[in-house]
TORKOL-4160 file (C-alpha; in steps of 0.2 Angstrom, whole numbers, padded with zeros to 4 digits, m for minus):
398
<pt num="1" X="m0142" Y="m0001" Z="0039"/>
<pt num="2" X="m0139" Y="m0002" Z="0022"/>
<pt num="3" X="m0122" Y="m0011" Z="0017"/>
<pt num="4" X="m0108" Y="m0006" Z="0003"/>
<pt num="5" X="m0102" Y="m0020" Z="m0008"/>
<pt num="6" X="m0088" Y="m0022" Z="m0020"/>
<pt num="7" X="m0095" Y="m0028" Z="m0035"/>
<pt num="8" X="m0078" Y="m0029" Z="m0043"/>
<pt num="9" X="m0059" Y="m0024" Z="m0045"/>
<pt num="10" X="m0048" Y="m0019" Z="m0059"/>
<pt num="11" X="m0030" Y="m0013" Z="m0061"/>
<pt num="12" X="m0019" Y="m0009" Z="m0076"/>
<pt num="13" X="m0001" Y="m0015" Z="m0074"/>
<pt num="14" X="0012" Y="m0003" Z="m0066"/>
<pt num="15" X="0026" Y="0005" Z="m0076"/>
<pt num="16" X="0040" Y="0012" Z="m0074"/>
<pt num="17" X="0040" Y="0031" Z="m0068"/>
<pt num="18" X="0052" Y="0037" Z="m0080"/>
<pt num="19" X="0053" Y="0042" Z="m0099"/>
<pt num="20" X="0055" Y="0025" Z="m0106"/>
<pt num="21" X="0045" Y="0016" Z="m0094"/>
<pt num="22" X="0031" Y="0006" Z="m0101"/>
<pt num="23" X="0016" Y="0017" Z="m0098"/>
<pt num="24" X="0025" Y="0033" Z="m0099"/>
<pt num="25" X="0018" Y="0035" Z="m0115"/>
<pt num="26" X="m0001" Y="0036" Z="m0111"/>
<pt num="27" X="m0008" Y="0053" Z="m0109"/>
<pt num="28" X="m0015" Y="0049" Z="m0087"/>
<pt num="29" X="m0034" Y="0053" Z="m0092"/>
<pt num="30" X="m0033" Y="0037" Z="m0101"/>
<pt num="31" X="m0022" Y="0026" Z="m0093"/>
<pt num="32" X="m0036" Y="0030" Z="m0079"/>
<pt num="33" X="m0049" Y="0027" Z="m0093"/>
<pt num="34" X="m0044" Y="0009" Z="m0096"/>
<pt num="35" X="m0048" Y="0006" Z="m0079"/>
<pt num="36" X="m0063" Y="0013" Z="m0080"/>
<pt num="37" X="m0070" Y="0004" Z="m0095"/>
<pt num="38" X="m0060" Y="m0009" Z="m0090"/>
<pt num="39" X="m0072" Y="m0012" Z="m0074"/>
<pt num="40" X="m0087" Y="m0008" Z="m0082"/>
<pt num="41" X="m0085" Y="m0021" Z="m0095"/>
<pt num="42" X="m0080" Y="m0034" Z="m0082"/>
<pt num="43" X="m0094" Y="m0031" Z="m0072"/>
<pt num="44" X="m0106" Y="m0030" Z="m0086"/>
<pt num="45" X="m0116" Y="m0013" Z="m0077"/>
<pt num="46" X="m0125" Y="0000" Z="m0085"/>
<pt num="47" X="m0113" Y="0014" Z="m0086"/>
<pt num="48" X="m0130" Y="0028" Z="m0087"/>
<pt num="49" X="m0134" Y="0017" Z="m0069"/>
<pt num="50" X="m0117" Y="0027" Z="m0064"/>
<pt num="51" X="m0119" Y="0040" Z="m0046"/>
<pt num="52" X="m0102" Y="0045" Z="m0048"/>
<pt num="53" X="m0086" Y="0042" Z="m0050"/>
<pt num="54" X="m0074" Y="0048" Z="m0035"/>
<pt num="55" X="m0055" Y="0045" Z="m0038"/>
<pt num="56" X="m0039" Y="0050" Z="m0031"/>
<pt num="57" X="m0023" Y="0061" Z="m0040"/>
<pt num="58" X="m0010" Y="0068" Z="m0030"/>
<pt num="59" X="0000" Y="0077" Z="m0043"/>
<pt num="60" X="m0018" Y="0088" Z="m0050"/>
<pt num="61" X="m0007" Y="0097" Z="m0061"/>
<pt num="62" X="m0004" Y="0100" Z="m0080"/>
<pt num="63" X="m0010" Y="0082" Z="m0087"/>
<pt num="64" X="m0017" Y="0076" Z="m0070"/>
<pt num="65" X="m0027" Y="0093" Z="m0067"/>
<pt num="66" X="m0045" Y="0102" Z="m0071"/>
<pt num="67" X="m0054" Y="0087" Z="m0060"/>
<pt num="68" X="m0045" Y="0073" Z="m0070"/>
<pt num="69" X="m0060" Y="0061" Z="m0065"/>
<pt num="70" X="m0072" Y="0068" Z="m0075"/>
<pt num="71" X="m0059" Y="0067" Z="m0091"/>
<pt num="72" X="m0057" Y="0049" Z="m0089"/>
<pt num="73" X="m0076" Y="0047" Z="m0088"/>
<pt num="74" X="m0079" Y="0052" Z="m0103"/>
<pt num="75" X="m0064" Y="0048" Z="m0110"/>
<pt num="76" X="m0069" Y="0028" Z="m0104"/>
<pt num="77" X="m0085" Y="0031" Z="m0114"/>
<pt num="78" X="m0097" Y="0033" Z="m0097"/>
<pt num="79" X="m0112" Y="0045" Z="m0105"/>
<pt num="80" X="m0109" Y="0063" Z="m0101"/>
<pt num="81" X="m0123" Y="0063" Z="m0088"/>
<pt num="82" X="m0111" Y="0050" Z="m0076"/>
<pt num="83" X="m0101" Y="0066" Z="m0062"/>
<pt num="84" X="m0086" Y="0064" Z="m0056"/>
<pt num="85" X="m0073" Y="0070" Z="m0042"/>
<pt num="86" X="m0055" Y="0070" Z="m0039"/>
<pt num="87" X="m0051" Y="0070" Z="m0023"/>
<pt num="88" X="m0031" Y="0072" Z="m0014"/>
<pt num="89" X="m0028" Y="0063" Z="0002"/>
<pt num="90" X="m0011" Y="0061" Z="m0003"/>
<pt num="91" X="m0005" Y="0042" Z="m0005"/>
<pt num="92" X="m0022" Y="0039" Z="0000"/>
<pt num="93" X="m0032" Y="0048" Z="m0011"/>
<pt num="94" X="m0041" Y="0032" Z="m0018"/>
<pt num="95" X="m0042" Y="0024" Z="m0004"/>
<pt num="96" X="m0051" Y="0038" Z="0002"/>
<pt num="97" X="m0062" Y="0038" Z="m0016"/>
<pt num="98" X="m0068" Y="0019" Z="m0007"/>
<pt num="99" X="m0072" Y="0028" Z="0009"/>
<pt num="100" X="m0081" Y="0041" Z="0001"/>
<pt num="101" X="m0089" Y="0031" Z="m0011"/>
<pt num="102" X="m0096" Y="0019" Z="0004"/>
<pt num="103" X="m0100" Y="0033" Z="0014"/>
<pt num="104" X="m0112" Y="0036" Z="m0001"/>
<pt num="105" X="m0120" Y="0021" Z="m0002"/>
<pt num="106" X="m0122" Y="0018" Z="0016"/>
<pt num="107" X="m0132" Y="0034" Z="0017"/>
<pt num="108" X="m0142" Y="0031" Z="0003"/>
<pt num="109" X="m0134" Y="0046" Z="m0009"/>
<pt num="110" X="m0129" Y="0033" Z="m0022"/>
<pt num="111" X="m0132" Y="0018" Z="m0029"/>
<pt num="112" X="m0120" Y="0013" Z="m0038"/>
<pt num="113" X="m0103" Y="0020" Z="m0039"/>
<pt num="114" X="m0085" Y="0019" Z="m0043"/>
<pt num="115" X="m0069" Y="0023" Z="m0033"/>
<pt num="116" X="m0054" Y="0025" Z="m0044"/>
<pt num="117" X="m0039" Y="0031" Z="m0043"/>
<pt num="118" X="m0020" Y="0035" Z="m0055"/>
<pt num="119" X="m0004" Y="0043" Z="m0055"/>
<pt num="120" X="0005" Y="0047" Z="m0073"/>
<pt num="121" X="0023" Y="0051" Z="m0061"/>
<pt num="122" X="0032" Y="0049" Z="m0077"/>
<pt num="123" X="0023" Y="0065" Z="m0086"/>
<pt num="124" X="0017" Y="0076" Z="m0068"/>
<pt num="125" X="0034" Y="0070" Z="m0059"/>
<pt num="126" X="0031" Y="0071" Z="m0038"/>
<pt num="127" X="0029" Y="0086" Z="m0030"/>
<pt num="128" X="0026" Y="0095" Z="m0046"/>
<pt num="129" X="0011" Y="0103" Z="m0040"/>
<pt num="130" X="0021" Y="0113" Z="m0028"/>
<pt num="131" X="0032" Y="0121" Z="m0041"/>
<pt num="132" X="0045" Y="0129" Z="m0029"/>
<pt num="133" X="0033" Y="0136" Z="m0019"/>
<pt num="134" X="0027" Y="0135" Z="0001"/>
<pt num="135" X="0012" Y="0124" Z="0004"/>
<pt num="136" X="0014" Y="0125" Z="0019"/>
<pt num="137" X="0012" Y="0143" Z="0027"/>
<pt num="138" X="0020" Y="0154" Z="0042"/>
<pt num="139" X="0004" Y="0145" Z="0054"/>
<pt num="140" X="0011" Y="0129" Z="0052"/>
<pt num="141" X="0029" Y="0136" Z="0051"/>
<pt num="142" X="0026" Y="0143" Z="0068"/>
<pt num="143" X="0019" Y="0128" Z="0076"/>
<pt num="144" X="0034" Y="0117" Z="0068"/>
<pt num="145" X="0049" Y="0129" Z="0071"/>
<pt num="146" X="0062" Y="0116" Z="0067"/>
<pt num="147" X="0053" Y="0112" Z="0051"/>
<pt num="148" X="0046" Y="0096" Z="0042"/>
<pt num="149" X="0056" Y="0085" Z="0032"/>
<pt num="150" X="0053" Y="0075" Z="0015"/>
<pt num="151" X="0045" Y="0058" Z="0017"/>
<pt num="152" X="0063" Y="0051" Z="0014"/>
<pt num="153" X="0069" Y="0057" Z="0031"/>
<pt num="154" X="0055" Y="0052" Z="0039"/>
<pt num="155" X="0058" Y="0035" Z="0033"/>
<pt num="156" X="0075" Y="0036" Z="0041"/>
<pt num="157" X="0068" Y="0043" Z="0057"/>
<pt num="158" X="0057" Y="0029" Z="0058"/>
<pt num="159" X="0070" Y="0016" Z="0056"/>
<pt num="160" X="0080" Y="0024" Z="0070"/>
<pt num="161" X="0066" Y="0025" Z="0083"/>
<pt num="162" X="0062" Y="0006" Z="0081"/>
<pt num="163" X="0079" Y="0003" Z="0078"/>
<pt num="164" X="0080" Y="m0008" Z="0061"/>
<pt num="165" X="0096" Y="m0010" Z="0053"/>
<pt num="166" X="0102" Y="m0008" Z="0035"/>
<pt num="167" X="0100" Y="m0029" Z="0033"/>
<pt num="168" X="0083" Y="m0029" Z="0039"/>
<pt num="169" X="0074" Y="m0017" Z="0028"/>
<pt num="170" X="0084" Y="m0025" Z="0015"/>
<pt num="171" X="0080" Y="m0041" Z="0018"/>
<pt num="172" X="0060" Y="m0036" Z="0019"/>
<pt num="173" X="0063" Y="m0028" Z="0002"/>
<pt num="174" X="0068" Y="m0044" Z="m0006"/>
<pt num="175" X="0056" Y="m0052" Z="m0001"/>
<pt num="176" X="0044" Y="m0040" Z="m0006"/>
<pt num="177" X="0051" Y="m0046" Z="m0024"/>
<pt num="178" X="0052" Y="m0065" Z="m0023"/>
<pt num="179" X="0033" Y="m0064" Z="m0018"/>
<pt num="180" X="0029" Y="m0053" Z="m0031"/>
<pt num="181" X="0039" Y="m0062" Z="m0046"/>
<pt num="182" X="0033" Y="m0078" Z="m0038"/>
<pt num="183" X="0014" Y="m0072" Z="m0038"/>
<pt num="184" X="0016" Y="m0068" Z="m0056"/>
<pt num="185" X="0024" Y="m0084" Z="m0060"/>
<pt num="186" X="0010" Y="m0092" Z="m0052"/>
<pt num="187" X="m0003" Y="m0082" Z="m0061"/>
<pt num="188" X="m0010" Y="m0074" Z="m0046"/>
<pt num="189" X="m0013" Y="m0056" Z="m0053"/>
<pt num="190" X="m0021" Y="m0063" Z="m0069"/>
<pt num="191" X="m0038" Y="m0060" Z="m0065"/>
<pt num="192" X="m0035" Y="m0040" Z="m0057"/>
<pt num="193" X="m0024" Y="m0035" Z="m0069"/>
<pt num="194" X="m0032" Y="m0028" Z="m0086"/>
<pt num="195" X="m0018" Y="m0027" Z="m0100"/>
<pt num="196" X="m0018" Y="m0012" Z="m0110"/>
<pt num="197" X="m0009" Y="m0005" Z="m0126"/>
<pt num="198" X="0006" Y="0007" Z="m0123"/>
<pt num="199" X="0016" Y="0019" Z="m0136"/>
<pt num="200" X="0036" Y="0013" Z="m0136"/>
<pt num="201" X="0049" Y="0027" Z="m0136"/>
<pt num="202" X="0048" Y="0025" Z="m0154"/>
<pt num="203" X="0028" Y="0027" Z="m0157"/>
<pt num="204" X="0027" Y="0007" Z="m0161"/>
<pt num="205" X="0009" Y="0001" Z="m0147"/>
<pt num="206" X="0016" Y="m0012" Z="m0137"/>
<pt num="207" X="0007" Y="m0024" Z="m0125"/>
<pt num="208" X="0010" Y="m0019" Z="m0108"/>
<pt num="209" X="0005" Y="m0035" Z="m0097"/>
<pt num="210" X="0015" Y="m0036" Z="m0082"/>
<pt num="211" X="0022" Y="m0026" Z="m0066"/>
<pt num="212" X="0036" Y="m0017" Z="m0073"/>
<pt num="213" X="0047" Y="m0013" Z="m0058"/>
<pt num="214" X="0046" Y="m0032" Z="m0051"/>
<pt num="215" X="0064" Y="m0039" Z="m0049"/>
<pt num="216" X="0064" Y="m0057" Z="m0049"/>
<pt num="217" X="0084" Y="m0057" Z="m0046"/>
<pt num="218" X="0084" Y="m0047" Z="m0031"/>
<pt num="219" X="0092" Y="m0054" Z="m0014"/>
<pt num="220" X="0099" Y="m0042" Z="0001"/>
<pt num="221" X="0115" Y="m0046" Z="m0006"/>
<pt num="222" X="0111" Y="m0035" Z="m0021"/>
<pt num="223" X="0100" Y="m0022" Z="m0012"/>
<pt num="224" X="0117" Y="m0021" Z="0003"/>
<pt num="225" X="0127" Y="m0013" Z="m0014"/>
<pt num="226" X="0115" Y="0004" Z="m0014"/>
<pt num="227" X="0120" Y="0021" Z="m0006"/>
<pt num="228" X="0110" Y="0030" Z="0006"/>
<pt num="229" X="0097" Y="0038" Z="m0005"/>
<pt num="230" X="0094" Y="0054" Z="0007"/>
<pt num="231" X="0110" Y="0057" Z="0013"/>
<pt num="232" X="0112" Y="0075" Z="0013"/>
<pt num="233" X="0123" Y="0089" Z="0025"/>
<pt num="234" X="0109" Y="0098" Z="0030"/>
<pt num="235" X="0099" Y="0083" Z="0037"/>
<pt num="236" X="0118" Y="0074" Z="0045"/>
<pt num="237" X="0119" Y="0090" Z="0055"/>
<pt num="238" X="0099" Y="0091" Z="0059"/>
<pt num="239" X="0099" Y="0071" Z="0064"/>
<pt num="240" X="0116" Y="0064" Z="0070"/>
<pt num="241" X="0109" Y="0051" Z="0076"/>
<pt num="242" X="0103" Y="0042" Z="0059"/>
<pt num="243" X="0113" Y="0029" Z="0054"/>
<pt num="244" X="0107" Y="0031" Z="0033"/>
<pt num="245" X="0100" Y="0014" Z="0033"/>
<pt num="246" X="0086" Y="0018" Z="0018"/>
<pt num="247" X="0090" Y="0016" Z="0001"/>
<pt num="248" X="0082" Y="0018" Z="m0018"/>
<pt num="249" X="0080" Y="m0003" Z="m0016"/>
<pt num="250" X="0072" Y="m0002" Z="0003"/>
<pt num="251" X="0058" Y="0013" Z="m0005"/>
<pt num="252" X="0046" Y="0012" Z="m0017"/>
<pt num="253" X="0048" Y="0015" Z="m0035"/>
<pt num="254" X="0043" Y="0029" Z="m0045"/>
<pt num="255" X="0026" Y="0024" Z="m0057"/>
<pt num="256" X="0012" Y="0026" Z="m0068"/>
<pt num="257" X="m0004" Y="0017" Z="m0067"/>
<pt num="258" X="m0024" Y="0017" Z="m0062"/>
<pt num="259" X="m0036" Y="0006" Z="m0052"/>
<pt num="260" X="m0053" Y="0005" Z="m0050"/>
<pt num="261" X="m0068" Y="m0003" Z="m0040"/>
<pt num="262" X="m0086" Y="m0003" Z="m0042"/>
<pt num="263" X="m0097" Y="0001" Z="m0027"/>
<pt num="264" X="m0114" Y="m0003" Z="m0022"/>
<pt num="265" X="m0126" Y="m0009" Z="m0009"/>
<pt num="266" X="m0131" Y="m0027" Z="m0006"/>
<pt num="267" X="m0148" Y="m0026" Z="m0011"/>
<pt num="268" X="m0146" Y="m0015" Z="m0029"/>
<pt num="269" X="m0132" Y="m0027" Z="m0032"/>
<pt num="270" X="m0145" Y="m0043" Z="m0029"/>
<pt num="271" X="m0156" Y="m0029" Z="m0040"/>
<pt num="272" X="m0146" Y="m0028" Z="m0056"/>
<pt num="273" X="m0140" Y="m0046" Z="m0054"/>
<pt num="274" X="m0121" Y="m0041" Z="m0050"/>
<pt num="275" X="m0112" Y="m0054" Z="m0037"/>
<pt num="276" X="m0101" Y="m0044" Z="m0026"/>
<pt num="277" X="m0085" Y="m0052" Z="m0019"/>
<pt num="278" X="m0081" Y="m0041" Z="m0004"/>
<pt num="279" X="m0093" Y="m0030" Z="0009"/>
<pt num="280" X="m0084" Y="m0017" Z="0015"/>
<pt num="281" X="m0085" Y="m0021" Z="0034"/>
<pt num="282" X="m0077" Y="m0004" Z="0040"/>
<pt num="283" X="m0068" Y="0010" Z="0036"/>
<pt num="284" X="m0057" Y="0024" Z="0048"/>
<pt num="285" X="m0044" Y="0040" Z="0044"/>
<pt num="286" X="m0030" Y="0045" Z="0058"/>
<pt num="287" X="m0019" Y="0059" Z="0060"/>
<pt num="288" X="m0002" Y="0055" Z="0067"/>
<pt num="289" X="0015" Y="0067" Z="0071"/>
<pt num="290" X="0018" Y="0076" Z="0054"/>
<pt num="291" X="0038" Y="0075" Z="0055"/>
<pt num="292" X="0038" Y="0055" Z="0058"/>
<pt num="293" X="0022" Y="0058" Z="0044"/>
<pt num="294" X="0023" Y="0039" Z="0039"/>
<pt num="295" X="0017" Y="0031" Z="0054"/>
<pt num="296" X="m0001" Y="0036" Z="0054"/>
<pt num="297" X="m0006" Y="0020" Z="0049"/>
<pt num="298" X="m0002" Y="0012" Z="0067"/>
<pt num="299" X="m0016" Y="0024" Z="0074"/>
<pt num="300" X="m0027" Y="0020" Z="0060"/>
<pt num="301" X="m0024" Y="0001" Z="0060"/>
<pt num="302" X="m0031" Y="0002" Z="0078"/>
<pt num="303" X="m0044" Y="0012" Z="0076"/>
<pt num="304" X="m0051" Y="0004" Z="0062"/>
<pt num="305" X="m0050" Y="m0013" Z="0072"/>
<pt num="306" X="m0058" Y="m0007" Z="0087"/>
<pt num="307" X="m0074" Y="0002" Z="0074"/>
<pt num="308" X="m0073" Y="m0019" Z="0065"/>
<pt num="309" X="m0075" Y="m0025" Z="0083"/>
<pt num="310" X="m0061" Y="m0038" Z="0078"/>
<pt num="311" X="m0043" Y="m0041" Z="0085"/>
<pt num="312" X="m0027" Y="m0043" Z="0075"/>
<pt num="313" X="m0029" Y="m0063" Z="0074"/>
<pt num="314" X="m0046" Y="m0062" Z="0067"/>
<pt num="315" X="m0037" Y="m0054" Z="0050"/>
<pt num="316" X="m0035" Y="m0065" Z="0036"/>
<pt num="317" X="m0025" Y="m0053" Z="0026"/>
<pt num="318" X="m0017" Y="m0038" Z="0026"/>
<pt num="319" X="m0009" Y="m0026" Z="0014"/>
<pt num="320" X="0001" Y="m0014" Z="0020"/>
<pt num="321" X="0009" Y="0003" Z="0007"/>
<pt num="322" X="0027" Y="m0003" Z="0008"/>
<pt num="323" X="0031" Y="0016" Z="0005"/>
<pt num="324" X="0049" Y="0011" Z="0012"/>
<pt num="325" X="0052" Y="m0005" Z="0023"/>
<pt num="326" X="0055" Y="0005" Z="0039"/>
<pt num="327" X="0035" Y="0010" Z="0039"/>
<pt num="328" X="0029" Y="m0009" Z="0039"/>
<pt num="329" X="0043" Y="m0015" Z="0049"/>
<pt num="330" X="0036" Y="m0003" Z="0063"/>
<pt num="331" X="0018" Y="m0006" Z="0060"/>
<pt num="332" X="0021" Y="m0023" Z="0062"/>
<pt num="333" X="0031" Y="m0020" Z="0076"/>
<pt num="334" X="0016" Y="m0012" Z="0086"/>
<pt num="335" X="0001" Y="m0020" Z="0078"/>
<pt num="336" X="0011" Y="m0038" Z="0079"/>
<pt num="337" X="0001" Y="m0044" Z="0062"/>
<pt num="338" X="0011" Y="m0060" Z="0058"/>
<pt num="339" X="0020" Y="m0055" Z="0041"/>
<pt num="340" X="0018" Y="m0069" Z="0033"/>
<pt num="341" X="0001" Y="m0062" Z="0029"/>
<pt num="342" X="0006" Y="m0045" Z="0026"/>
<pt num="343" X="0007" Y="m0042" Z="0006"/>
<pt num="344" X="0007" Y="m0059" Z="0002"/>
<pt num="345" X="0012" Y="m0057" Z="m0015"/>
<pt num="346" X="0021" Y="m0044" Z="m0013"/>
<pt num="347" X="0021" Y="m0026" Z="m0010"/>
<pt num="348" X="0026" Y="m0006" Z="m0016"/>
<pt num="349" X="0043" Y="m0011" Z="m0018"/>
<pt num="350" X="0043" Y="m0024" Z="m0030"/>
<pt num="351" X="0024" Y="m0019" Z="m0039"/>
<pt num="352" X="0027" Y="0001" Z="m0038"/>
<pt num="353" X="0018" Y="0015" Z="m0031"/>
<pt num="354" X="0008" Y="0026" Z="m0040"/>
<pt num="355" X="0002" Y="0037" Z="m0029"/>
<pt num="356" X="m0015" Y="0042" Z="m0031"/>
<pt num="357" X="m0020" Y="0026" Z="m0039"/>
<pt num="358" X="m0011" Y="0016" Z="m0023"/>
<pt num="359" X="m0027" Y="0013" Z="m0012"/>
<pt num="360" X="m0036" Y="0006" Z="m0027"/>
<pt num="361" X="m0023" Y="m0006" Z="m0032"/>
<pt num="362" X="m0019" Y="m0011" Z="m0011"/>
<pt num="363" X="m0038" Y="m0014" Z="m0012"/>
<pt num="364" X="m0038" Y="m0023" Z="m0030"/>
<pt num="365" X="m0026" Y="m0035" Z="m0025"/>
<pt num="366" X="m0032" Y="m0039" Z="m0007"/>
<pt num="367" X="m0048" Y="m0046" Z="m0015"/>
<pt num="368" X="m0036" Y="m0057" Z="m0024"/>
<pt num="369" X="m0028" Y="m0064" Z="m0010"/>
<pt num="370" X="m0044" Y="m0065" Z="0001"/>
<pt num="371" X="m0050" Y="m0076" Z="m0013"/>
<pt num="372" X="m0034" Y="m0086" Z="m0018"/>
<pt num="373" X="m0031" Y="m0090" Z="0003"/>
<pt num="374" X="m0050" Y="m0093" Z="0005"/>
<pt num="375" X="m0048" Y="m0079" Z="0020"/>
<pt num="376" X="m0063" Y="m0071" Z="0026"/>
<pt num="377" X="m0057" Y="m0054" Z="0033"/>
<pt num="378" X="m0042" Y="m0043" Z="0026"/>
<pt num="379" X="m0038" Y="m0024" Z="0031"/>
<pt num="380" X="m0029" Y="m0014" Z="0022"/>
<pt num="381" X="m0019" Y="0003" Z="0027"/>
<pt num="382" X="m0007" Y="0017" Z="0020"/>
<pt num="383" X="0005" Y="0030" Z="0025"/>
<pt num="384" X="0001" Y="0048" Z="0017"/>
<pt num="385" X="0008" Y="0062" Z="0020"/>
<pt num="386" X="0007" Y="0073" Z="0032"/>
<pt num="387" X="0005" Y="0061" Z="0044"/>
<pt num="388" X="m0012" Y="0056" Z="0039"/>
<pt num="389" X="m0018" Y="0036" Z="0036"/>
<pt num="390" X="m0033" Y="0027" Z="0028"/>
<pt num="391" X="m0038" Y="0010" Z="0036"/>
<pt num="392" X="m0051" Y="0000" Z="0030"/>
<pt num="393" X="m0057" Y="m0019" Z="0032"/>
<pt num="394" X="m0067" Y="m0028" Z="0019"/>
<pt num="395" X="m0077" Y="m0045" Z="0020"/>
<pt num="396" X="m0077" Y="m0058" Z="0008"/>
<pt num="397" X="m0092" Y="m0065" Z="0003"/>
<pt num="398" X="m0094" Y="m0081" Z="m0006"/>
């Protein structure tokens, strides 16, 4: 059976979600571009050899609309006859862009392909897309009479099933920034990470070079001084039995920023004379209770494992979305992964989350560590919502 190779992985540096935060001023079709070209002058490929290009955007509204892909094609430069897809599978929209993109190869449709994936949540702010309205309908209102809840609450719910404590997600949140200012110290994102020119507040281009959201002073101590960040009356008197244990500093950040890989099969790559670093070993998508919604990748870790043929033990390396601590501490908890190979160096917390470009940058950076460890197996998952979860393992290959 044909095989489906990375040939490569790139990522811009994350920023800031916000108004002055460091990439806030780059329009989202070419903060997705730089990734592009970024990738395809790395890897040295013809762009006109180009199948497609399949990426992820969950806010596909206002600057993030009208099949975004196809304006960063061409806004990378790739020559009008290269397609391309956006495709929403939530947080794991480009992770699901791999998938599709291996799917392809591995049934012959393409050749040579590129799974990307960005999220401007500085100019198409989350949720945006719903503008007020239901997406949900009466059907799904009817099946779910007591109603669904914002991923926030879920991540509370979470935390109180498995019972973690306000000191435990916040001592996993620290740490989630001392390996990521540590891995940055140590140069270890230097060869995924392509630096790109940002306009400042004030117009002035600046170098934009780093993780913005990384925290190198962070302890629990700190994170102890933050309010509950969902507290609200009408969820204390739907849940009393949450104890508010999740916080702006035990979630996820809000941020911009792009990923992308390039995709192909073993034998085109020998072909073109590209070296891949990864096979992509195999690949799964779960459905899990929609009102927990965040714990779909414990179904999807399994699966994808039992599809591998491998156990727990035979994984090198796993990146895990850190959405909100609660969600890895229970993965953990039920997969029983040792963490000290769970995001390595570091994870959403500290590096940021931009959504639709999160499975690309989870994928980018576990090439990194599969190489920097010498690890032969790593699997990566994420939560997304509606209780859905991509799982996929990659092989590296010398």
């Amino acid at each position: 059976m044909t095989d489906a190779v990375i040939v490569d992985a790139v990522r811009t540096p994350i920023g800031k979600g916000r108004p002055n935060g460091a990439l806030a001023g780059v329009h989202p079709v070419d903060l997705h571009a730089h990734a592009l070209r970024s990738l395809v002058e790395r890897t040295g490929v013809d762009p006109a050899r180009i199948d497609d290009v399949i990426s992820g955007a969950v806010g596909q509204i206002g600057e993030q609309s009208m099949n975004t892909a196809r304006w960063a094609a061409l806004a990378a430069g790739l020559p009008e006859s290269v397609p391309a897809v956006t495709v929403d599978r939530q947080c794991g929209s480009s992770q699901q862009a791999v998938h599709f993109a291996a799917q392809g190869v591995i049934a012959g449709a393409y050749d040579v392909v590129i799974a990307s994936g960005v999220e401007s949540m500085s100019r198409v702010p989350m949720g945006s897309q719903a503008a007020g309205r239901d997406p949900f309908g009466p059907q799904v209102a009817a099946r779910y009479p007591d109603g669904l809840v914002p991923q926030g609450i879920s991540a509370e719910l979470i935390a109180a099933k498995w019972g973690f404590g306000r000191a435990q997600l916040d001592e996993f949140s620290a740490e989630s920034h001392q390996r990521a200012a540590k891995a940055w110290a140590d140069g270890k994102f230097a060869g995924e990470v392509a630096p790109l020119k940002a306009p400042g507040p004030d117009g002035t281009l600046r170098e934009v070079t780093t993780d913005e959201t990384v925290r190198p002073g962070t302890t629990p101590e700190v994170l102890a001084g933050l309010k509950p960040a969902f507290r609200a009356d009408v969820w204390e008197q739907r849940f009393p039995h949450l104890g508010w244990q999740v916080t702006a500093g035990n979630s996820s950040p809000i941020n911009d920023g792009a990923a992308a890989l390039l995709i192909t099969s073993g034998e085109t790559a020998a072909a073109l004379g590209l070296k891949p670093r990864a096979r992509i070993h195999s690949f799964a998508v779960a459905g899990d209770d929609p009102l927990l919604m965040l714990t779909g990748i414990i179904p999807a870790t399994r699966k994808v494992l039992a599809r591998a043929g491998l156990d727990v033990a035979d994984i090198d390396a796993f990146e895990v979305n850190e959405a909100f601590a609660s969600v890895v501490l229970a993965w953990q908890h039920e997969i029983g992964a040792d963490l000290a190979k769970v995001n390595v160096n570091g994870g959403a917390i500290a590096l940021g989350h931009p959504l639709g470009g999160s499975g690309a940058r989870l994928a980018t950076t576990l090439l990194s560590v599969l190489e920097q460890t010498g690890g032969r197996y790593g699997l990566q998952t994420m939560c997304e919502a509606g209780g859905l979860a991509n799982a996929t393992i990659v092989e590296r290959l010398d």
